[in-house]
Structures are given as C-alpha cells and as structure tokens.
C-alpha positions as CSV (number, residue, x, y, z in Angstrom):
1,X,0.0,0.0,0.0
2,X,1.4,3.0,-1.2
3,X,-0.4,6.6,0.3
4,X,-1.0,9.4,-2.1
5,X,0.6,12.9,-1.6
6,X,-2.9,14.6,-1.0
7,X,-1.3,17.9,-2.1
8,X,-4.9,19.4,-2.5
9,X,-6.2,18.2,0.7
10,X,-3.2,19.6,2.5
11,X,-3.2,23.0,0.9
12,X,-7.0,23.2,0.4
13,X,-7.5,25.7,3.3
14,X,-5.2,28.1,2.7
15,X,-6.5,28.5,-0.7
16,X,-10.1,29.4,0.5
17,X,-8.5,31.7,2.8
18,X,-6.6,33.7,-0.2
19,X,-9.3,33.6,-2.9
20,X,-11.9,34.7,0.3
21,X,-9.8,37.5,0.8
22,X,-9.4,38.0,-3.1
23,X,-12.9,38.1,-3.6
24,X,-13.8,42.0,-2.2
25,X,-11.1,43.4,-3.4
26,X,-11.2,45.5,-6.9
27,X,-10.8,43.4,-10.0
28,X,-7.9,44.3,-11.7
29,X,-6.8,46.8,-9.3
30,X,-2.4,45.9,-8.5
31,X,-3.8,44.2,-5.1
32,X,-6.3,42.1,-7.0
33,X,-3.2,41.1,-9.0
34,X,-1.0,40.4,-6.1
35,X,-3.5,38.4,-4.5
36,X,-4.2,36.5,-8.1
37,X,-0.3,35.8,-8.5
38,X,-0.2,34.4,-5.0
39,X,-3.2,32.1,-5.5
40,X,-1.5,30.9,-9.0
41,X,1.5,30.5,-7.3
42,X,-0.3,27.9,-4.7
43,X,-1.7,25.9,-7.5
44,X,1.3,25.5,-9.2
45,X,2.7,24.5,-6.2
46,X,-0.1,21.3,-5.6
47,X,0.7,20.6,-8.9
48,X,4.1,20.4,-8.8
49,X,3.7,18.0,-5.4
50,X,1.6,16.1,-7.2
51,X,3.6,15.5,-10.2
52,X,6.8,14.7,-7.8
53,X,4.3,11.9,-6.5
54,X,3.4,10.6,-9.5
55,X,7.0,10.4,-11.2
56,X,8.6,8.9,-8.5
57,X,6.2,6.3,-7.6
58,X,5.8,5.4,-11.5
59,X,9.9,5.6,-11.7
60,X,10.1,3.2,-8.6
61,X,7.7,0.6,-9.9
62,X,8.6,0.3,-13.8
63,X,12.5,0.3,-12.5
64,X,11.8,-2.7,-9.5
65,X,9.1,-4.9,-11.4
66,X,8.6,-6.7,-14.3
67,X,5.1,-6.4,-14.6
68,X,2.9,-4.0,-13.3
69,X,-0.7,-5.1,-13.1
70,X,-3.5,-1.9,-13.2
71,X,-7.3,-1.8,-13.4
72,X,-8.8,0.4,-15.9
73,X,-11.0,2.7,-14.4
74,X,-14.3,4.4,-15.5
75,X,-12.2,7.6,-13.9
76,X,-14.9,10.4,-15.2
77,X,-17.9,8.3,-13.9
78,X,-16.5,7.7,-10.2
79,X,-15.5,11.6,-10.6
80,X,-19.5,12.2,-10.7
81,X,-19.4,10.9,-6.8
82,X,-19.7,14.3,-4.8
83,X,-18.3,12.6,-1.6
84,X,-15.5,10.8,-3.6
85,X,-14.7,13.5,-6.2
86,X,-12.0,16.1,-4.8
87,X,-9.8,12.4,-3.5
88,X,-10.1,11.2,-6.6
89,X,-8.8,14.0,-8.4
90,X,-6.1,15.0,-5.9
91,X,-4.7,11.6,-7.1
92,X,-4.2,12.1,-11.1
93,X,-5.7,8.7,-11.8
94,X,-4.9,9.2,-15.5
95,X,-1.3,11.0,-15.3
96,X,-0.6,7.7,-13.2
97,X,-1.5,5.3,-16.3
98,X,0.0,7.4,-19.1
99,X,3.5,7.7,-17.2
100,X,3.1,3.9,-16.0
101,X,2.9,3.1,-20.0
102,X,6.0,4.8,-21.1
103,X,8.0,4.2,-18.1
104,X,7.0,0.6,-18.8
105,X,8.8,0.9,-22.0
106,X,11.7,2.8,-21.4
107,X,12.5,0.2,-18.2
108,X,11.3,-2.8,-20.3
109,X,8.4,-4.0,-17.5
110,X,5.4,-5.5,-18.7
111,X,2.5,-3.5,-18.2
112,X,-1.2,-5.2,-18.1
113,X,-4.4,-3.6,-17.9
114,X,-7.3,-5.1,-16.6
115,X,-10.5,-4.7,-18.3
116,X,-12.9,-2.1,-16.6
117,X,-15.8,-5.0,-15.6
118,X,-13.3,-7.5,-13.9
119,X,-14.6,-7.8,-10.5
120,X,-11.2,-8.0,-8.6
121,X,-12.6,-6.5,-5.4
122,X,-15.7,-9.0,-5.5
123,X,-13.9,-11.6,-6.4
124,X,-12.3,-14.0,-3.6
125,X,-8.7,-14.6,-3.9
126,X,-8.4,-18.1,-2.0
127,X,-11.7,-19.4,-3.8
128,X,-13.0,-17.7,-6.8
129,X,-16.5,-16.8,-5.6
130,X,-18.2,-13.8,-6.7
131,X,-20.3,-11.3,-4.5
132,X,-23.1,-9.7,-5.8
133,X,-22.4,-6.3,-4.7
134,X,-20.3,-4.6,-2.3
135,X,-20.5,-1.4,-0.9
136,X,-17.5,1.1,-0.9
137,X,-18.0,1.3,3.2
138,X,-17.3,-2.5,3.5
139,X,-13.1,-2.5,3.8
140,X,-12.7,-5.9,4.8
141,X,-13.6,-8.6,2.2
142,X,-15.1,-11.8,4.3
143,X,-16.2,-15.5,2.2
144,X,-18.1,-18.2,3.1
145,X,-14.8,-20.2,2.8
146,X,-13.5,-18.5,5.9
147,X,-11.1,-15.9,4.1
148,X,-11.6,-12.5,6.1
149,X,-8.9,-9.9,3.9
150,X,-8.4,-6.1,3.2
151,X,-11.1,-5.5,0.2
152,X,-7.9,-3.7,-1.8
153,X,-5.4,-6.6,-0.4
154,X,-7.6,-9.0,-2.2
155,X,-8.3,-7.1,-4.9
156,X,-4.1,-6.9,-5.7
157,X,-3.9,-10.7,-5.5
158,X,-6.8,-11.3,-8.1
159,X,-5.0,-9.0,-10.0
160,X,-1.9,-10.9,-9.4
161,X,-3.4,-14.0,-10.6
162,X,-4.4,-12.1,-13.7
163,X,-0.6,-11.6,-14.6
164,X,0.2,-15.1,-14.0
165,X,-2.5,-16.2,-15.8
C-alpha cells in the first residue's frame, strides 16, 4: 500500500483563505493582481507535489518490477461521486496510467491492464467466488470459505493471478 501525496487536501484551506480574501477586493486593481499571483503561485505548487508523486512512484515501480498489473477505471464516472470526487482528483488517476505506460517501456516492465468489468474487489482470492455487490464502506472482504482480507489486499492478489494467468 502506497499513500497518495494529497497535495490538495493539504493546501486546500489556505487556498479558500486567499481567494476569500481576493474576492472583495477590486478586480484588476495591482492588489487584486498580487492576491491572483499568490493564488497561481499555490496551485502551481499542488501541482508540482503532485507531479513529484506521481514520477517517483511510477519511476520506482517500472525500474523494480517486471510487470505492473493496473485496473482500468471508468475515472470520469467515479469523478461524478460528490463525496469521492476532490480524492479522486487529488490523485491524477490518468497522469498515473499514461506515465506507467511509457516508463514501462523505457525500463522494459510489462505492463497489463485489466478490463474495466473485472470484478477483482468481488472476487475471492483463496476461492474464486463472486459477490453480488459490495459497498465502498465495506473494507474488509469476508467469504463463506472462511477468508476475512483487506477488500484492496484481495483485490491486488486477483490482480496478481491475472498476470500469472
């Protein structure tokens, strides 16, 4: 398990505080400009954060494995999810894939990318039995054959045995 940078998340107050204070003051007056530089200044800096994140967690993986195993996700729809939406984008789901591909190449890794309706978090790892549905609340992944796992912990080995396979 690798945790994201959350460069948003972690700057996210400030920037409400400097585009509050932005928003009464005269638009286009050399304040509202200071206060517009400063703000641009902050973004560029989550961005930056976040593509330091990105490049050396995609650097570390094509270098150290020799194939790299990803699920392709319906990214727009789960960005639809108010409660889900500013995590999701914080991450750069799609940056992520596009530097996984040519890194892959450049290191010579094997990259292989699940199709979009393979259940690997439904699916059991030890058995191979399919759930109907499961919530995003429910974290721990329990079967009837006894198996009682971290949902994204089984979820990686299904995806494992999709490499292998």
């Amino acid at each position: 398990m690798i945790e994201g940078a959350k460069s948003y998340r972690k700057y996210e107050k400030k920037l409400a505080r400097m585009q509050w204070l932005n928003r009464h003051k005269v638009i286009r007056s050399n304040n509202w400009k200071k206060a517009q530089v400063k703000i641009a200044r902050l973004h560029r800096k989550i961005a930056n954060i976040r593509k330091d994140t990105l490049h050396k967690l995609t650097t570390f993986l094509a270098k150290n494995h020799s194939k790299i195993v990803i699920e392709n996700l319906n990214v727009s729809g789960m960005l639809a999810n108010r409660k889900l939406a500013k995590a999701i984008a914080d991450m750069g789901f799609y940056e992520f894939r596009r530097q996984l591909d040519y890194k892959c190449k450049l290191y010579g890794s094997e990259l292989i990318i699940a199709d979009r309706w393979f259940a690997s978090s439904k699916t059991c790892s030890s058995c191979g039995q399919v759930k109907e549905a499961m919530p995003l609340s429910v974290r721990i992944f329990e079967c009837v054959c006894g198996l009682n796992i971290d949902r994204d912990l089984n979820a990686a080995l299904n995806l494992a045995a999709l490499a292998a396979s």
